[in-house]
N, C-alpha and C positions, 0 to 999 in steps of 0.2 A: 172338070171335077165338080159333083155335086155341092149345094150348102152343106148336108151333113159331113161328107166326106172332108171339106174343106175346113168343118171345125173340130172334128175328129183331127184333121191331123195338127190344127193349132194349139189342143188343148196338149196332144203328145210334145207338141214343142216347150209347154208352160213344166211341164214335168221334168223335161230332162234341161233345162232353165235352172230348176229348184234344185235337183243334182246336182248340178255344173254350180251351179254359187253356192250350197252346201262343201262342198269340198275344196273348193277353192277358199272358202271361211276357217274351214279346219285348219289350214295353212297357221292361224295366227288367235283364233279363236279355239279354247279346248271347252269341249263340252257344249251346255248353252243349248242342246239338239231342239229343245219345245220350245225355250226362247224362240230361235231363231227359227222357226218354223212357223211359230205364233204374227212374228215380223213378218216375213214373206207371204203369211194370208194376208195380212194388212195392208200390205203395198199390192200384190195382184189384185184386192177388190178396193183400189181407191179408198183404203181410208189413214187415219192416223193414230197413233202408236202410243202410249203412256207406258214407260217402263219404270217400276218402282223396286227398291234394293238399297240396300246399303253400301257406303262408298269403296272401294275398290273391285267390283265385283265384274269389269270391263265393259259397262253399261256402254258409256261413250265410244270406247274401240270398237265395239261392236258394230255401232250404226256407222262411224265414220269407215269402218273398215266393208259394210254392205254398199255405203255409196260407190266408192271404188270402183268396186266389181258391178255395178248397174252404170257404168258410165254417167251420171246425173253428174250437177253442178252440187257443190254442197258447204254450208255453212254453220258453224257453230255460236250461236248466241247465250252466253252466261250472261244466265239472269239474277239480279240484286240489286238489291232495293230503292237505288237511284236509279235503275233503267226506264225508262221514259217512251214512250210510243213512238215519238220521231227516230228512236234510236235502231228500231227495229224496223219500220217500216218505210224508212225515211222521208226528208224533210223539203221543202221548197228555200232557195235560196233565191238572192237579188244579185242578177250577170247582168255586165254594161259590155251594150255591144263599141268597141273602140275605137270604130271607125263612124259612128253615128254620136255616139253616143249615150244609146237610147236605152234605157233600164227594163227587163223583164224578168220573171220569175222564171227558174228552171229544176226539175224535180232529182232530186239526187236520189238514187233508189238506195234501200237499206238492204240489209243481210236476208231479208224477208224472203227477196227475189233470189232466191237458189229454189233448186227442185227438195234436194233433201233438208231438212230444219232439223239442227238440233238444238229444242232446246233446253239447256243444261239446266237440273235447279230450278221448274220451272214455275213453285212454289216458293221464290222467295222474292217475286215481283210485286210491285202494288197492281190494285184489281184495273186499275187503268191501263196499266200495259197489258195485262192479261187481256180486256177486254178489243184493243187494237190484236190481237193474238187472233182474238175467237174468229173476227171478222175474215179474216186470213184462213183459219182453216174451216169455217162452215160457206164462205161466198167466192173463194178464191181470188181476192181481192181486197186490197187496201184504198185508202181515202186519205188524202191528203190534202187541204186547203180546198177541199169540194171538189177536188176532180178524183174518179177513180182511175186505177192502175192496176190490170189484170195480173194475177201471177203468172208464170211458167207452166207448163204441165207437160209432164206428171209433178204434182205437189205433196207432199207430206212432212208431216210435223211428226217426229220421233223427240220425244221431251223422255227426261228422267224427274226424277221424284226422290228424295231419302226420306223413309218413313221414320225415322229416329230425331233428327235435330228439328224441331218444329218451334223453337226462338226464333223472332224476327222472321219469320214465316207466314205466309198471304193462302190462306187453305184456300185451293183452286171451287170456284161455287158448282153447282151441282148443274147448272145450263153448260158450262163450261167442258164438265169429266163426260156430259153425256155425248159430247162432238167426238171425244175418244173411241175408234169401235172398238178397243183393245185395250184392256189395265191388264200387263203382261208382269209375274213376279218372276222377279231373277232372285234365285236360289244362294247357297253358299256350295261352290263345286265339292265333289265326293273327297277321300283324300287320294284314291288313285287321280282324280283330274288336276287334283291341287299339286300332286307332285311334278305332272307332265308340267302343268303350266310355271313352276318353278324351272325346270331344266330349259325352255321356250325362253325366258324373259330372263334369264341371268348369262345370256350367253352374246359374243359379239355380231350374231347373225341375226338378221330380220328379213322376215322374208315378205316377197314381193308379190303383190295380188294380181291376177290378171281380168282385165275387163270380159265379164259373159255376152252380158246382151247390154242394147243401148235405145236409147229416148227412147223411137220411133215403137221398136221392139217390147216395149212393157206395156206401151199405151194399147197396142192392140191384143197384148195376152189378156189387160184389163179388159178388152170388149171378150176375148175368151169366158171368162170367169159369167159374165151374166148369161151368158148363151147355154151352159148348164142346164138341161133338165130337171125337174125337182118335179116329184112324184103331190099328189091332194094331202094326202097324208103326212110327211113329211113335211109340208108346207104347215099342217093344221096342228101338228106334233112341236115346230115351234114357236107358233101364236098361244098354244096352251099355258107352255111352259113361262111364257113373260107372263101372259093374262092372269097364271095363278100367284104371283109378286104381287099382286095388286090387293092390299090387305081389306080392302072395302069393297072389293067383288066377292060376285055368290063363287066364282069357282077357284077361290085362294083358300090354302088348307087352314087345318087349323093354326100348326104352327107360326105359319104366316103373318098370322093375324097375332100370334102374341108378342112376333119377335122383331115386325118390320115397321118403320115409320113411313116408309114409303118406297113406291115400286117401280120398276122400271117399263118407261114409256113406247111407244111404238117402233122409234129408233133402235133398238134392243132387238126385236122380231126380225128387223131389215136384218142387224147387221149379222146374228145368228144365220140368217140366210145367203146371206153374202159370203160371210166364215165356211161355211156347210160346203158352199159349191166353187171356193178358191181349193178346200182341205181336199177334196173329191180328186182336184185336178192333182194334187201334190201326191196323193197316193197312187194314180191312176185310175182313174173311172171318171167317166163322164156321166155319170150323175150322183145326187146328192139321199144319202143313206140315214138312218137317223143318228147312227154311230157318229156322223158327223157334225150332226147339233151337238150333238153330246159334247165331243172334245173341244166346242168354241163356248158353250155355254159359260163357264168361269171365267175367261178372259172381258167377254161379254156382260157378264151381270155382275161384277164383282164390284162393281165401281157406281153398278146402278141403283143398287140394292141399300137402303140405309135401312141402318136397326134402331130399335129403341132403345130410352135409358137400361129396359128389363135386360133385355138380351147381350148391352153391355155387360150388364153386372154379371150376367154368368158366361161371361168371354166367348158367346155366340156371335163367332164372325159371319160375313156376307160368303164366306165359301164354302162354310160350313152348311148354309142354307142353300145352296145352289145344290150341295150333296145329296140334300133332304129332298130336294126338288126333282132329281133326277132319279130317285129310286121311288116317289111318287107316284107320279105323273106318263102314265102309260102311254107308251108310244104304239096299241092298238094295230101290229103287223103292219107297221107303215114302209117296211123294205122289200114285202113282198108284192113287187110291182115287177112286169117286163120291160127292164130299161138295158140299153147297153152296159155290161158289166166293165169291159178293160178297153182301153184306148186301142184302134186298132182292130177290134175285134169284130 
């Protein structure tokens, strides 16, 4: 079997992967479809997840009920306000060996070491745990009394957020949201999903998830996802699109410039690209179209994008201006290139 042929048929494997735990999620999840499509770009392109929402909205069932079904080890950390760094990443103790006698340090690993991290509330920690956090998800690795400790992989940090109660709350700093490739809003379901999910959760049945795919299996759809073709144009279509956030560049519009205090940094380009050619695979096609900046762009910039006092005052949010951005910022025929169109093909 050829390389192409060999990654043509992996990336068919990552599709029908995204099927198969799509459906297998409906089991116990109603609705939630971009959610949780927005999740599975973020886990196929190695990054991690901020889901923000109001509380009962199944934020937590969700991820814990995604681990399941990916076979990963997985842990939930509620975070507040006495949680402390050794608590998460754990701590060195003093063992006496009892046959000697002899005293040595031994590292007891914390919740940190699971593959999937939730964690809960992830706003109402002090910046000290948060910053043992960051370490964790941008180096894949904790520190402890000077020796480091590699995580597990595959890794990812799936954290919630409530954008309502903001008492006794630690606003996560902006090095921190930018590790995020994903600020994902979960909505208030329709009242047809609201009714299903009433007759689902009032009744003596639960039902049971089955495992899709496992470790080995994600780690190599993850090399799937970079192996993606992405056309010059597409590539250049979204460097423009961050480059014009940047309210102190010649090529940020004007709005830009009245509305933004600051923009979003290179990391933002990757992860739009990354997004672009995880989303390609979930649809089928093996390469990355601009429709597909498109639909990652918000998750993407929503978090990167801070406004000014101005544009507070007249309730211009950061999505509103991703909107502006996107009917802008001409994407110049950048789909018409000769690439493989369907998996298979």
């Amino acid at each position: 079997m050829t390389t192409q042929s060999h990654d043509l048929e992996a990336a068919k494997r990552l599709t029908e992967a995204y099927d198969s735990i799509r459906a297998e999620l409906s089991k116990q999840i109603i609705g939630m479809d971009r959610v949780i499509e927005e999740l599975m770009i973020c886990i196929f392109s190695r990054g991690h997840c901020l889901l923000v929402g109001v509380p009962g909205l199944a934020k937590t069932l969700l991820i814990s009920s995604l681990a399941k079904t990916l076979s990963l080890s997985f842990a939930r950390i509620q975070f507040t306000p006495d949680l402390m760094p050794a608590d998460i990443t754990g701590t060195e103790v003093i063992q006496e060996n009892k046959s000697t006698g002899e005293r040595s340090f031994k590292f007891l690993r914390g919740p940190i070491f699971a593959n999937v991290i939730l964690a809960d509330e992830i706003n109402r920690t002090p910046p000290k745990t948060q910053a043992a956090l960051l370490e964790a998800m941008q180096e894949r690795q904790v520190t402890a009394g000077g020796t480091k400790h590699s995580l597990d992989d595959p890794f990812f940090v799936l954290a919630t957020e409530n954008p309502i109660e903001q008492e006794g709350t630690y606003p996560l700093p902006e090095a921190q949201l930018d590790r995020f490739m994903f600020n994902v809003r979960v909505e208030y379901p329709s009242q047809e999903e609201e009714l299903d999910i009433m007759k689902l959760t009032t009744t003596m049945t639960s039902p049971e998830l089955k495992t899709i795919i496992d470790q080995q299996t994600i780690q190599e759809l993850q090399e799937t996802v970079r192996k993606v073709p992405i056309a010059d144009p597409v590539l250049q279509y979204a460097v423009r699109l961050v480059r014009a956030t940047r309210f102190d560049g010649d090529e940020a519009p004007a709005f830009i410039k009245e509305s933004l205090a600051w923009g979003a940094g290179p990391r933002a380009a990757q992860n739009l690209i990354l997004g672009g050619k995880a989303r390609a695979l979930l649809k089928g096609r093996f390469h990355v179209s601009t429709d597909d900046i498109k639909a990652v762009a918000h998750p993407v910039l929503r978090h990167r994008l801070i406004t000014n006092y101005s544009a507070e005052a007249e309730g211009i949010t950061s999505d509103k201006i991703v909107d502006r951005l996107l009917e802008t910022i001409p994407s110049d025929g950048a789909d018409e290139r000769e690439l493989p169109e369907v998996l298979g093909s």
